[in-house]
C-alpha positions in Angstrom: -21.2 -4.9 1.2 -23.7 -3.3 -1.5 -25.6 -0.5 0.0 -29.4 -2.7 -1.0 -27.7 -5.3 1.5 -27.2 -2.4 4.5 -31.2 -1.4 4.1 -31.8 -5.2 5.0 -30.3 -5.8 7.8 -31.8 -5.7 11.0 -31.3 -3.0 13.6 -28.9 -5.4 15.7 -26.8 -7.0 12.5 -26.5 -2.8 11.5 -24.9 -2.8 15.3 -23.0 -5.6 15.5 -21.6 -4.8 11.5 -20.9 -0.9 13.0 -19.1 -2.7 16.1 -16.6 -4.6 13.9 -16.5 -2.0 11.5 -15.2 0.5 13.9 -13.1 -1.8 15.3 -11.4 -2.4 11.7 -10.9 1.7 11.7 -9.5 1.5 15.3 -12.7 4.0 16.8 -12.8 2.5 20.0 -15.2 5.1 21.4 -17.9 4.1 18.9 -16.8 0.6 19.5 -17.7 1.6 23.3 -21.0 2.7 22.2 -22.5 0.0 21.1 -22.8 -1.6 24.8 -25.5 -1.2 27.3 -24.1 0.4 30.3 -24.6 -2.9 31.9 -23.0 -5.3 29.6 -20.8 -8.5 30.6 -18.4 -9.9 28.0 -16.5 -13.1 28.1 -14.2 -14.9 25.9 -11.2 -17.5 26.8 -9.0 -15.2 27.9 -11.4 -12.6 29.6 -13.6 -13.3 31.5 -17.3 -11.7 33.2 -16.0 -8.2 32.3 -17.9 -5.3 33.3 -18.8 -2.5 30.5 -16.4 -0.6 32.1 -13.8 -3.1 31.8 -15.0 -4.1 28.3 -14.8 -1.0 27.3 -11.3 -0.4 28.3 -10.6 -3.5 26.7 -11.2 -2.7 23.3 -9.4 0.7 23.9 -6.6 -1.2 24.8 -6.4 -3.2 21.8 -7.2 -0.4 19.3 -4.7 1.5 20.7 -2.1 -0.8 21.6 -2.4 -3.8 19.2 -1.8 -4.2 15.8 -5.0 -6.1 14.8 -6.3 -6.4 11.6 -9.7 -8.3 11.5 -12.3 -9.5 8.9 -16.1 -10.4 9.4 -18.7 -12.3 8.3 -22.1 -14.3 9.1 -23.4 -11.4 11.0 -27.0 -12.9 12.8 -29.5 -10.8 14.7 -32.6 -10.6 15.7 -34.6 -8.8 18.3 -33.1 -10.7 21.2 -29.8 -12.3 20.0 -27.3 -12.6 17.4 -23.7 -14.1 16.5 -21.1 -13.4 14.3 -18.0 -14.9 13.1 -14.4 -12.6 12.8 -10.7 -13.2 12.2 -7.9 -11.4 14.3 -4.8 -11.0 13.1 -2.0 -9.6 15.0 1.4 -9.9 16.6 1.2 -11.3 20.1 3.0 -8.5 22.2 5.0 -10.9 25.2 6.3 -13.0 22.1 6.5 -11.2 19.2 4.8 -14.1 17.7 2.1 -13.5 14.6 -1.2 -15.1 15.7 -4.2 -15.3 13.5 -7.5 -16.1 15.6 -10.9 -17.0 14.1 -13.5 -16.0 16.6 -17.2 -17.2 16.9 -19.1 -14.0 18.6 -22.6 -14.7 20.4 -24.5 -11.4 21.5 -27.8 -10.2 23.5 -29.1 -7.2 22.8 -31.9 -4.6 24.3 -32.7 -1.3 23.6 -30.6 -1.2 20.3 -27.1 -1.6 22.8 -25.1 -5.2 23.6 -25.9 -6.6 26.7 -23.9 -9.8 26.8 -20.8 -10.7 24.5 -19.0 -13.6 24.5 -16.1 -14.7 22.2 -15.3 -18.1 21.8 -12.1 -19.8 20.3 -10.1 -22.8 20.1 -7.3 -21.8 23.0 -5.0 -24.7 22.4 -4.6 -23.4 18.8 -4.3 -19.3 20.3 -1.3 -20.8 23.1 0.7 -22.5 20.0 0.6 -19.8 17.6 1.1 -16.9 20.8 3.2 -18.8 22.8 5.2 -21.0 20.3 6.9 -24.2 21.9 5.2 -23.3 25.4 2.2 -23.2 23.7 2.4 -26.7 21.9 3.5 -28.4 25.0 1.2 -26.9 27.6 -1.9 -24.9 25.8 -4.2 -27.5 26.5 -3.3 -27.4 30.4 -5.2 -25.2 32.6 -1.8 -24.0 34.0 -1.6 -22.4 30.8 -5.2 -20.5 30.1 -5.0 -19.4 33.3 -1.9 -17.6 33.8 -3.1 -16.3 29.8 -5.9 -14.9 31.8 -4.3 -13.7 34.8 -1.3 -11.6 32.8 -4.7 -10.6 30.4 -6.5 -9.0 33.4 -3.1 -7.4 35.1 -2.8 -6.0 31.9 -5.9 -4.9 31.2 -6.5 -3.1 35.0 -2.9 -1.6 34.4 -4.1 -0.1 31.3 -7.6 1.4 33.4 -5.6 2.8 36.2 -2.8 4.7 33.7 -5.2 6.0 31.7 
């Protein structure tokens, strides 16, 4: 992005474009700082995490996963904002290459991200992460919810070890 671009942004597309930026360079803390110490996040797998548990999770990831992401149609205004990104990674329980496009949806207040929420198509998550599993039973709840079950074990295993 040309540098003329950066000076028009608004304050909260200059924090959601430093968010996924330092998530691209793995800097989870300043990932971490762009949240209000009250801020919920929910997406298909996680959902109504705390800051605290928000923040973890993007620790987790940096430091665990091997995503590579891209972004684009960064929206803000005073209030709200959304954003679209693509994940890229290797699905850890499967060893499987999944490539997620992600539509983002934010509140903001006092320059920090009070509510984040994810959304993206699961069914096509479960058949690329799961493989055959995921093709058959994606679209079951069965499915998305022992994804988010075995994605908050993980995630509070990951809070207590570290």
């Amino acid at each position: 992005m040309a540098s003329d671009k950066i000076s028009e942004m608004t304050p909260n597309q200059e924090l959601v474009t430093s968010f996924y930026q330092s998530f691209q360079k793995k800097d989870y803390k300043a990932m971490q700082n762009c949240y209000a110490d009250a801020a919920v996040f929910n997406d298909e797998v996680f959902v109504n995490l705390t800051a605290n548990e928000v923040k973890a999770m993007w620790e987790m990831f940096c430091i665990k996963s091997n995503t590579h992401l891209d972004f684009f149609n960064i929206r803000a205004d005073e209030k709200s904002g959304t954003a679209e990104w693509t994940a890229t990674y290797t699905f850890s329980k499967t060893n499987r290459k999944v490539i997620n496009h992600i539509k983002a949806n934010f509140t903001f207040s006092n320059g920090r991200i009070v509510t984040h929420t994810d959304h993206f198509n699961f069914y096509r998550w479960a058949c690329q992460a799961l493989g055959v599993a995921g093709i058959i039973l994606g679209w079951t709840s069965l499915i998305k919810n022992r994804v988010r079950k075995e994605g908050r074990k993980n995630l509070m295993e990951y809070m207590d070890n570290r």
